[in-house]
C-alpha positions in Angstrom: -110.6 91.5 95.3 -107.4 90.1 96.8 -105.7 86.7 94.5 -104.0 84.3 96.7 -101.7 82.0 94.5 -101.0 78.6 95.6 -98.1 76.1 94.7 -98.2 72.6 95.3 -97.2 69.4 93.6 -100.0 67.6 95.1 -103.3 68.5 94.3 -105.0 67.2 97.7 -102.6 70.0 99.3 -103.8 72.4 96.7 -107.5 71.5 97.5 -106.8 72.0 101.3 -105.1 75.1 100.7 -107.8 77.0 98.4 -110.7 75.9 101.0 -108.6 77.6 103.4 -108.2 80.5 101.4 -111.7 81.2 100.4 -112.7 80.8 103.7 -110.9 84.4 105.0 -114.1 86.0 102.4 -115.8 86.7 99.8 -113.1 89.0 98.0 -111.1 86.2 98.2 -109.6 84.9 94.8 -108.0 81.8 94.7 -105.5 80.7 91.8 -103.4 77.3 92.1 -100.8 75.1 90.2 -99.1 72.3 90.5 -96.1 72.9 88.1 -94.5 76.3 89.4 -93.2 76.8 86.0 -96.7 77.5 84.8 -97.2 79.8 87.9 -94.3 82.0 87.1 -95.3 82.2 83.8 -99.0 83.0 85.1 -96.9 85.5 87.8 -95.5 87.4 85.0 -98.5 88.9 83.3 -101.0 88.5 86.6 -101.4 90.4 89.8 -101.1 88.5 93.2 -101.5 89.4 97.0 -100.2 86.7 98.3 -98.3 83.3 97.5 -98.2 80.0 99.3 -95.9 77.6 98.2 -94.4 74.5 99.2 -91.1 74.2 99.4 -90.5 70.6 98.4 -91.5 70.0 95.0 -89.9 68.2 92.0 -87.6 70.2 89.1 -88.2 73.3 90.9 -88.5 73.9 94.7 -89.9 76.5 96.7 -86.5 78.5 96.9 -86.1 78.4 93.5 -89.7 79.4 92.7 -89.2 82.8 95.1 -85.9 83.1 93.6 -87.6 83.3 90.0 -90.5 85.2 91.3 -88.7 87.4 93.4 -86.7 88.9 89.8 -90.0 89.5 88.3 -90.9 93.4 87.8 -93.2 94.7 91.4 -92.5 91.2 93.1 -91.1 92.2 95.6 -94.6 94.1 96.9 -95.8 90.6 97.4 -95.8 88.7 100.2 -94.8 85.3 100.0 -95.4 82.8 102.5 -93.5 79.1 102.4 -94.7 75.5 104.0 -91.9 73.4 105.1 -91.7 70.4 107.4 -90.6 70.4 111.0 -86.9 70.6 111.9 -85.9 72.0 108.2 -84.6 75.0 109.8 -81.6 75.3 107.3 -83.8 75.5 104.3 -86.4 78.0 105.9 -83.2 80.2 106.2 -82.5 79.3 102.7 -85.7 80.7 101.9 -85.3 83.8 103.6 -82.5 84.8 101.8 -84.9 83.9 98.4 -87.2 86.1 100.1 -90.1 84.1 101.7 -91.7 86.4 104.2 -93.8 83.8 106.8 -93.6 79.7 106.9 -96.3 77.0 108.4 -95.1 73.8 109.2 -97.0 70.6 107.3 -99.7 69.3 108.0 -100.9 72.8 108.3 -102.9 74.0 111.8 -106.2 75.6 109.9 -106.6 78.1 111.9 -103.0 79.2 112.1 -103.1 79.2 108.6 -106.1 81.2 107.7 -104.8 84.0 110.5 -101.6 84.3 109.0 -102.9 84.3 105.5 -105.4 87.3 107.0 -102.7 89.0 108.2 -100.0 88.8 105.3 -102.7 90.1 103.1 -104.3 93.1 105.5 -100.4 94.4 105.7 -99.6 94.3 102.0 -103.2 96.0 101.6 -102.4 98.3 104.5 -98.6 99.1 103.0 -99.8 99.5 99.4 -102.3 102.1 100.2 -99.3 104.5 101.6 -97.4 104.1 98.8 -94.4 101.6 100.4 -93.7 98.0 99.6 -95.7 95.8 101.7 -92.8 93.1 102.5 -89.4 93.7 103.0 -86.4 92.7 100.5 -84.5 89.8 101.3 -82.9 90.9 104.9 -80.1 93.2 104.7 -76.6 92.4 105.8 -75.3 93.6 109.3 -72.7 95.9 107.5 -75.4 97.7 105.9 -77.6 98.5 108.7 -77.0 101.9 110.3 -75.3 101.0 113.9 -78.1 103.1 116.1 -81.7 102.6 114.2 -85.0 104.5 115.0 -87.1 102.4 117.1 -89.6 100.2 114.8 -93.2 99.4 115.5 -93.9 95.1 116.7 -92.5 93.3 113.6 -95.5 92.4 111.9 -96.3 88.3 111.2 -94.2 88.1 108.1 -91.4 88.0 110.0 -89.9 84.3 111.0 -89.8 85.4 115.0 -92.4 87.8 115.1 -94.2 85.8 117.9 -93.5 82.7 120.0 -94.9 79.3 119.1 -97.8 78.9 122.2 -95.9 75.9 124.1 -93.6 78.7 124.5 -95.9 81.3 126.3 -97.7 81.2 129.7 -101.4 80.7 129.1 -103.0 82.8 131.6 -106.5 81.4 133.3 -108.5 83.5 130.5 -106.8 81.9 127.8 -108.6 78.5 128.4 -112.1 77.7 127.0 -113.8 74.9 126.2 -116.3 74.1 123.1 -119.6 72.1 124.5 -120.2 69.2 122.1 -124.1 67.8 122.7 -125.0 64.1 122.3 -128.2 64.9 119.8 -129.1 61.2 120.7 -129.8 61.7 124.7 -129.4 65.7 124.7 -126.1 65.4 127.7 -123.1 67.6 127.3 -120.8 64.3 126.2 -117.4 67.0 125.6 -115.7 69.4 125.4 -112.9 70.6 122.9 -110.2 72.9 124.7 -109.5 76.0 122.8 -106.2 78.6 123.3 -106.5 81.9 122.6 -109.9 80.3 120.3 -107.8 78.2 118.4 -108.1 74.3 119.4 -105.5 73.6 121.9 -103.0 70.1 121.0 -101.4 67.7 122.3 -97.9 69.1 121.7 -98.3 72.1 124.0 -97.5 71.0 127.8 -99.9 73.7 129.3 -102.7 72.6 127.1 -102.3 68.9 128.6 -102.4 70.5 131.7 -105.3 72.7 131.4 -107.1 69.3 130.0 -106.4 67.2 133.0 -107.0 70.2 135.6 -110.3 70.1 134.6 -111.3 66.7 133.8 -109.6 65.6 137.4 -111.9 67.4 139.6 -115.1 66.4 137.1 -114.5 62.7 137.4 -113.5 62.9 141.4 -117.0 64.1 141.7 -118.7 61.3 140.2 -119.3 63.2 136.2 -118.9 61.6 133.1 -118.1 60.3 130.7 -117.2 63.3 129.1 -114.5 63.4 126.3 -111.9 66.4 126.6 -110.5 67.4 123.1 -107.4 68.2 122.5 -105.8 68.4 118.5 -102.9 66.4 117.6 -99.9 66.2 115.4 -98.1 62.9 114.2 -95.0 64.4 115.1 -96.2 64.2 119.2 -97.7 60.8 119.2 -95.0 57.8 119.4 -95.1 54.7 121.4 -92.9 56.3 124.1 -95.2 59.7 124.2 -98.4 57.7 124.2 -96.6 55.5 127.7 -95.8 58.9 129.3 -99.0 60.3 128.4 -100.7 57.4 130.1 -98.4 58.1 133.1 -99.8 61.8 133.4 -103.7 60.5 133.1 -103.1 58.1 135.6 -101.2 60.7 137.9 -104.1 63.0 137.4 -106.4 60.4 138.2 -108.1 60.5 134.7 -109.5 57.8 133.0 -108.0 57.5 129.4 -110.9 57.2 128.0 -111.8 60.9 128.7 -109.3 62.3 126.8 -109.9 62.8 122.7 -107.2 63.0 120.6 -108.3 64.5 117.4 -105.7 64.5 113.8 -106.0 66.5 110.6 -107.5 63.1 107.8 -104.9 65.1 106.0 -101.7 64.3 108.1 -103.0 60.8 108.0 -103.5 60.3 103.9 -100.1 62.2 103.7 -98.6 59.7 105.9 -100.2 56.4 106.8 -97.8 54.2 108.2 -96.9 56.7 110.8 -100.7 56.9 111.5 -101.2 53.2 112.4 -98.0 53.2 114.6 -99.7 56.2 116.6 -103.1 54.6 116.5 -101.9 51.4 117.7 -100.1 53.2 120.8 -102.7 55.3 121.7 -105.3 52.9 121.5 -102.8 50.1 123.9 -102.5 53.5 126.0 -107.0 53.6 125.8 -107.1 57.6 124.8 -109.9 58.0 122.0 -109.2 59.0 119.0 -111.3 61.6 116.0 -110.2 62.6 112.5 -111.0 66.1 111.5 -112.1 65.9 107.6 -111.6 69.4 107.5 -111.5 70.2 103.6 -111.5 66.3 102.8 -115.1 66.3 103.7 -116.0 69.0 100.8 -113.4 67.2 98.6 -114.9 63.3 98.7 -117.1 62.7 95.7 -119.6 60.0 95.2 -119.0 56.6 93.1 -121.8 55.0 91.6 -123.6 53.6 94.0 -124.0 57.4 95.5 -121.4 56.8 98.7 -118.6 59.1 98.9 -115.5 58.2 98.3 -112.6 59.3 100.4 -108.9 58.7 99.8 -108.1 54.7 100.0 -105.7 55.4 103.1 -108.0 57.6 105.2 -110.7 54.7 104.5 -108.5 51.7 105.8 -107.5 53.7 108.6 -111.2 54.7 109.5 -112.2 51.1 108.7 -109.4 49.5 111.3 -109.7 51.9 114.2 -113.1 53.1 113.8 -112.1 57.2 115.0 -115.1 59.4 115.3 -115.2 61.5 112.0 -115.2 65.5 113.2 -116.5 67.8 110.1 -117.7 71.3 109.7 -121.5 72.0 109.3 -121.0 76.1 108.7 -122.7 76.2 105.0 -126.4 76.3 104.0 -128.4 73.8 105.5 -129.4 71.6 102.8 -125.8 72.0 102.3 -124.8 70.3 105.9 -127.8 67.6 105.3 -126.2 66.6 102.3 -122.5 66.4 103.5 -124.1 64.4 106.7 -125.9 61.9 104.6 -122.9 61.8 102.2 -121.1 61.0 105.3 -123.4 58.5 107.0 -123.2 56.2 103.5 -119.0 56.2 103.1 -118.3 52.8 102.8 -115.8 52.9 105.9 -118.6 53.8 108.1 -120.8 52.9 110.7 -118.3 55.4 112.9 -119.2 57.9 114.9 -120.0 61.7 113.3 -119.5 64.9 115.2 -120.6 67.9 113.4 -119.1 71.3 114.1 -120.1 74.5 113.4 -123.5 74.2 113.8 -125.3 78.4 114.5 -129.1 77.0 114.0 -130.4 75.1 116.7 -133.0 74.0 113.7 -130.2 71.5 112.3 -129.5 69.3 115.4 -132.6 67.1 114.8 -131.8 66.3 110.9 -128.5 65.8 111.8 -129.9 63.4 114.5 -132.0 61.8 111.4 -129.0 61.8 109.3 -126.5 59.5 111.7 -124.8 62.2 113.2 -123.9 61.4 117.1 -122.3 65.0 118.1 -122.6 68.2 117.6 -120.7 71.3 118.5 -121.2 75.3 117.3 -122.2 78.7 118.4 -126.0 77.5 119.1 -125.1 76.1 122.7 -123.5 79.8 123.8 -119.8 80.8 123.8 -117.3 78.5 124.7 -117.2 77.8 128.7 -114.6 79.0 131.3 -112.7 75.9 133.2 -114.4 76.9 136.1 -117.9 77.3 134.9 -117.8 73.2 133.5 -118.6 71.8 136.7 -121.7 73.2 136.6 -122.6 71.6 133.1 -121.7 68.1 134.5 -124.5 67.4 137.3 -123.4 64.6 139.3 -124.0 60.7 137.8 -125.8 58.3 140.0 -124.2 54.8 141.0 -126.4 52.9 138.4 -125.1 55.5 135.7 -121.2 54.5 137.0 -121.8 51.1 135.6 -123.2 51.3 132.0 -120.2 51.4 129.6 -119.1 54.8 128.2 
């Protein structure tokens, strides 16, 4: 059984966080505080395999947590991995010299942070059964270091640099794929989510806009569509003046805005709504669509009285004002996806669209259908598509079709 610890001052991280967490397994144990005095005190008479902690956090902050931590007998065997916000570069050197092994910027990418979790705990696993400490000490000074070292196997992930962020790598052909999303209403292919490397692609990389409008071009020229192209995106990339120029590439492509899906963590937009509306307001003058993943949110929404769920009062104006399509994973039990859809279906910011994801059974696409849900996407429709294979999922529209609205 491996204990991931988590750190946070706000509990709708810490709920994020632990789905995340139990979702690497079932050996998975998942601990977490909001006051990081009570989790050094926890610390110091518990085992952990791994510790995620923010780093900005009243009375004590993540550097002065690891600090603590790091003076506690056998802490330094654990690997210790920090979220910061973009551009604090300063403090995640700070950190190092604490002795934080691997940082995620906030709002987390899922799926970047369930790898890196994977990884940080298979290599203290891995370490611990040769007898050596699975992360290193806080990094040595130059004038310690031997001047000729042995050559070292690839730096594992704990390390800061130990692999360039993907705007920064060359996607090759093989990289791209695209997710099929099925309209359970008429039974058409109605999108397509790009994935990298099967990880959602966003907004934020250059070669994944590219790769989007490569292959939604050649779809519309030939008379296909609607179809909505997915790509995942940060607040940090949408701005009045990104959402202009991102207009100017769709129209140089030749793509109709409307094709392109732009889909943001409901996290990033409870953790900062204002920011949310401005990008809304510019995307929707600039015509691109726009989802909300619920991601954990979904699991995390009760239900008031009157048996509708509840979801945070930010998310619900937002959803009430723009009226995004509301993305959410279907991967449990299926009375367990039912009851999420119907949970769904009855919040009181809806009628919006519902796109359920992770769907394996072909069985669940007409209850979903019964239950509201427009979309659905999964392993049941095959593995995700090759750009060059898509043209042969689109058959060509006839003139009447052109004219009905998307």
């Amino acid at each position: 059984m491996s204990i991931i610890v988590i750190v946070d001052d706000r509990s709708i991280n810490r709920t994020i966080y632990a789905k995340l967490s139990q979702s690497i397994g079932p050996e998975v144990e998942v601990r977490d505080f909001g006051d990081p005095a009570e989790a050094l005190e926890w610390l110091a008479h518990n085992r952990a395999d791994l510790i995620i902690t923010d780093h900005d956090m009243p009375q004590i902050d993540g550097d002065e947590f690891i600090t603590r931590f790091r003076a506690q007998p056998h802490a330094d065997r654990v690997p210790v991995m920090m979220i910061t916000v973009r551009d604090q570069r300063v403090l995640r050197l700070r950190a190092l010299e604490s002795g934080a092994n691997d940082f995620l910027h906030s709002p987390v990418d899922h799926c970047e942070f369930v790898m890196r979790a994977r990884n940080l705990l298979k290599l203290a696993q891995a370490m611990e059964s040769r007898g050596q400490d699975p992360v290193r000490a806080p990094a040595r000074r130059e004038a310690e270091r031997p001047a000729v070292e042995a050559p070292r196997a690839p730096a594992p992930v704990a390390r800061l640099d130990a692999r360039r962020p993907p705007a920064q790598r060359r996607a090759k052909p093989s990289d791209w794929r695209f997710a099929l999303r099925l309209d359970l209403n008429s039974g058409r292919v109605a999108g397509a989510q790009a994935l990298r490397d099967g990880c959602p692609a966003e907004l934020g990389d250059a070669e994944a806009v590219e790769a989007v409008l490569g292959s939604a071009a050649p779809l519309q020229a030939c008379r296909r569509g609607p179809i909505r192209f997915t790509l995942r995106a940060r607040l940090d990339d949408v701005s009045p003046a990104a959402a202009l120029r991102l207009a100017g590439r769709l129209a140089e492509a030749g793509v109709t805005p409307g094709w392109l899906d732009l889909r943001f963590a409901a996290e990033e937009i409870v953790a900062a709504p204002d920011r949310a509306e401005d990008g809304a307001r510019a995307l929707a003058a600039a015509g691109v669509g726009l989802s909300v993943d619920l991601g954990a949110l979904a699991d995390a929404m009760g239900e008031d009285d009157a048996g509708e769920g509840n979801g945070p009062a930010s998310l619900d104006a937002f959803v009430a004002r723009w009226r995004p399509a509301l993305a959410f994973a279907c991967a449990g039990a299926p009375d367990e996806a039912l009851r999420l859809a119907w949970r769904l279906a009855r919040w009181r910011a809806a009628p919006v669209p519902m796109i359920a994801g992770g769907i394996a059974e072909a069985a669940l696409l007409t209850p979903l259908r019964r239950a509201g849900v427009r979309e659905a996407q999964g392993s049941c429709f095959g593995a995700p598509f090759a750009p060059r294979d898509l043209s042969n999922l689109f058959p060509p529209m006839a003139d009447g079709a052109l004219k009905r609205p998307a």
